[in-house]
N, C-alpha and C positions, 0 to 999 in steps of 0.2 A: 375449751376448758377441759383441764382431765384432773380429775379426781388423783391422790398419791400414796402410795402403798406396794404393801407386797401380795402375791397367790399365799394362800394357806399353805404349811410345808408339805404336808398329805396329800392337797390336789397338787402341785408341783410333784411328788414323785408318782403319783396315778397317771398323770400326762407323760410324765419321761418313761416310763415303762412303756407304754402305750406308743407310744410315737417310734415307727421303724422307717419315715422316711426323711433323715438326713436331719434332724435336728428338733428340739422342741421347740413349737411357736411361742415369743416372747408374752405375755401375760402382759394384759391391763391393770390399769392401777387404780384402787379402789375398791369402794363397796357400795350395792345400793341395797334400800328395805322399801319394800312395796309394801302397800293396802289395797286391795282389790274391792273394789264397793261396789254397790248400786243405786245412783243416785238419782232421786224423785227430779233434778231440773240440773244435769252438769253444770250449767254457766251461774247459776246463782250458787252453789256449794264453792266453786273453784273464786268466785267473787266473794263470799264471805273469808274463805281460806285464805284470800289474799289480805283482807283486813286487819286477820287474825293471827300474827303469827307464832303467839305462843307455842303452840304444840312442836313447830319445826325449833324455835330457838332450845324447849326442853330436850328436844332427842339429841342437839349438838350437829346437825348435820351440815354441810356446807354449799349445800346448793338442795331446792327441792323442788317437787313440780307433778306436772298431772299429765297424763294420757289418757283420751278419749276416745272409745272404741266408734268407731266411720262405719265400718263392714263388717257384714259375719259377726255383730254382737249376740252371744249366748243369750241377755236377755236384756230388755233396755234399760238404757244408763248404765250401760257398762263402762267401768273406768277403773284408774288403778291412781295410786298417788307414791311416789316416789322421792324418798332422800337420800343423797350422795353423803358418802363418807371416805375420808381419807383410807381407809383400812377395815377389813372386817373385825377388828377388835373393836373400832368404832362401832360400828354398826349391829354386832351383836349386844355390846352394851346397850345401845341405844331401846332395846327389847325392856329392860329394868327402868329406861326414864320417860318412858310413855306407854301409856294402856290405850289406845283407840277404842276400847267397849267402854270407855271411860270419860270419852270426850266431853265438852262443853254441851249444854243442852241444844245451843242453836245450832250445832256442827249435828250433832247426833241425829234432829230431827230432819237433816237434808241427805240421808244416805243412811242405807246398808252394809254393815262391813259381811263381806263374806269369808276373805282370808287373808293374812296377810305371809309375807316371804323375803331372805334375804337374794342376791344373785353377785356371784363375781363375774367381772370381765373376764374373757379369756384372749384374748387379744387388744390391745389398745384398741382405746373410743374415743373420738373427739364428741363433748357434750353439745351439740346445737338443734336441741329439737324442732320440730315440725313436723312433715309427713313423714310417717313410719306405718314400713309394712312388718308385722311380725308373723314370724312360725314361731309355732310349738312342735320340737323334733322328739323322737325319739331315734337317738342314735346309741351303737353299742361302745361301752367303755375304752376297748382298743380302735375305735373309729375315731373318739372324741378330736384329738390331738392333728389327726391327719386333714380331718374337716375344717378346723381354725386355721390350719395352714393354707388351705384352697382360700377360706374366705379374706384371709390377708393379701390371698394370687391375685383373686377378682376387686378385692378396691382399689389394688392398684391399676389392676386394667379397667378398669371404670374410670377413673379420673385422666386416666393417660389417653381415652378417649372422650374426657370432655365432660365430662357429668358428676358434679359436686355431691357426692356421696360418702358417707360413712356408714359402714359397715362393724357392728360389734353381735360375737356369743357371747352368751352368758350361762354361766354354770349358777341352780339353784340350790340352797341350803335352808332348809325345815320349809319347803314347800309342801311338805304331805306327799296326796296322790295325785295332787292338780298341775304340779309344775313340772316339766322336762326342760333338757334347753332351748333357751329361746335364739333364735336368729332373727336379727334386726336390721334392716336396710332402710337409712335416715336421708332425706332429700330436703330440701330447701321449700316446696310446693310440691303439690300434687303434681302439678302437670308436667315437673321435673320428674317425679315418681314416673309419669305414664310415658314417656319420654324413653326411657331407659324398657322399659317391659316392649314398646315400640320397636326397638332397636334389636329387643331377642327374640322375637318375635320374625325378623327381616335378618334372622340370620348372623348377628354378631360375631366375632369372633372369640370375643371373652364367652360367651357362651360354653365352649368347651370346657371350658373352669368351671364355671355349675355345674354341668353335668355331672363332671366327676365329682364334685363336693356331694351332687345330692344320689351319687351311688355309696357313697358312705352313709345313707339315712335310712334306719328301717322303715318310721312312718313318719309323716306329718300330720301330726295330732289336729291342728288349725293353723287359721291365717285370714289377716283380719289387717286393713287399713287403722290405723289412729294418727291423732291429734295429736303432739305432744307440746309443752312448752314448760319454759321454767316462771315460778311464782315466786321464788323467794330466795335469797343470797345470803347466807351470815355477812355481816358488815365486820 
């Protein structure tokens, strides 16, 4: 499933400036808005939120869902909730047709919101959550563009050896001081996930492809296993 739109025209020419090796990488389509919470019992908040979908049909969003922090949670219940939108027009609007400090009282009383944030693709995403590893990068502006092109190098060398994986960056918008970009590495199962870290471990050959992606990275902020899945679909 892929979300359908264009990059904002501003990040489009920040990338093309940026980008001096051989081309800019094509741009994902779409938009998503995160709510980052903390929830007193994930599975019962993610089971009511399925019951309940008003608050996704108000934002207008076309697919929406939850990730559940595995590893390295900052603090328990860590989770985020997530809606796709065709376009960040969508998406920004979608800020005026929902207030999450405003929610239903049964929804309010099973979480935390601590922040929420919009993110574009920078590369094509195919939507099929499950395991996902994420970084939080800090990388420098004329890196950005060179970096999404290694990780467009390495999904493809990952699936041409065998391992159903998608790989998406994402560029943040009004994340404050919490968001950088994020790097996301999507697998079918865990043991898919550990399969593949196996394989770089023993020396891969796509290996060399990370390496240089992650010498364009000043730091990595964190990195943390999650859940993901989808909850809900516009009909």
């Amino acid at each position: 499933m892929r979300c359908t739109a264009f990059l904002l025209t501003a990040l489009i020419a920040s990338i093309a400036i940026a980008d001096d090796h051989g081309g800019t990488p094509a741009p994902g389509d779409g938009a998503f808005v995160t709510l980052m919470v903390q929830a007193k019992d994930p599975d019962t908040y993610i089971e009511v939120m399925k019951q309940n979908t008003a608050p996704f049909e108000a934002l207008g969003s076309s697919v929406a869902g939850v990730c559940v922090t595995k590893t390295g949670a900052d603090y328990p219940g860590q989770m985020f909730v997530w809606n796709a939108f065709d376009s960040m027009e969508q998406a920004m609007a979608a800020t005026d047709a929902y207030d999450p400090m405003k929610a239903p009282a049964e929804l309010a009383a099973l979480r935390e919101v601590k922040y929420n944030a919009m993110f574009k693709p920078l590369k094509p995403f195919d939507l099929e959550p499950n395991s996902e590893r994420l970084w939080r990068l800090k990388i420098a502006p004329s890196n950005v563009a060179p970096f999404v092109g290694k990780m467009t190098e390495l999904e493809t060398a990952l699936r041409e050896a065998g391992h159903d994986m998608n790989i998406g960056v994402f560029q943040p918008f009004g994340g404050g001081t919490h968001e950088t970009i994020h790097l996301r590495a999507v697998s079918p199962t865990y043991a898919a996930s550990g399969k593949v870290i196996d394989e770089a471990f023993a020396g891969a050959e796509w290996m060399s492809i990370w390496g240089a992606a992650m010498a364009l990275v000043d730091e990595i902020v964190s990195d943390n296993f999650e859940h993901c899945q989808v909850i809900y679909t516009a009909s």
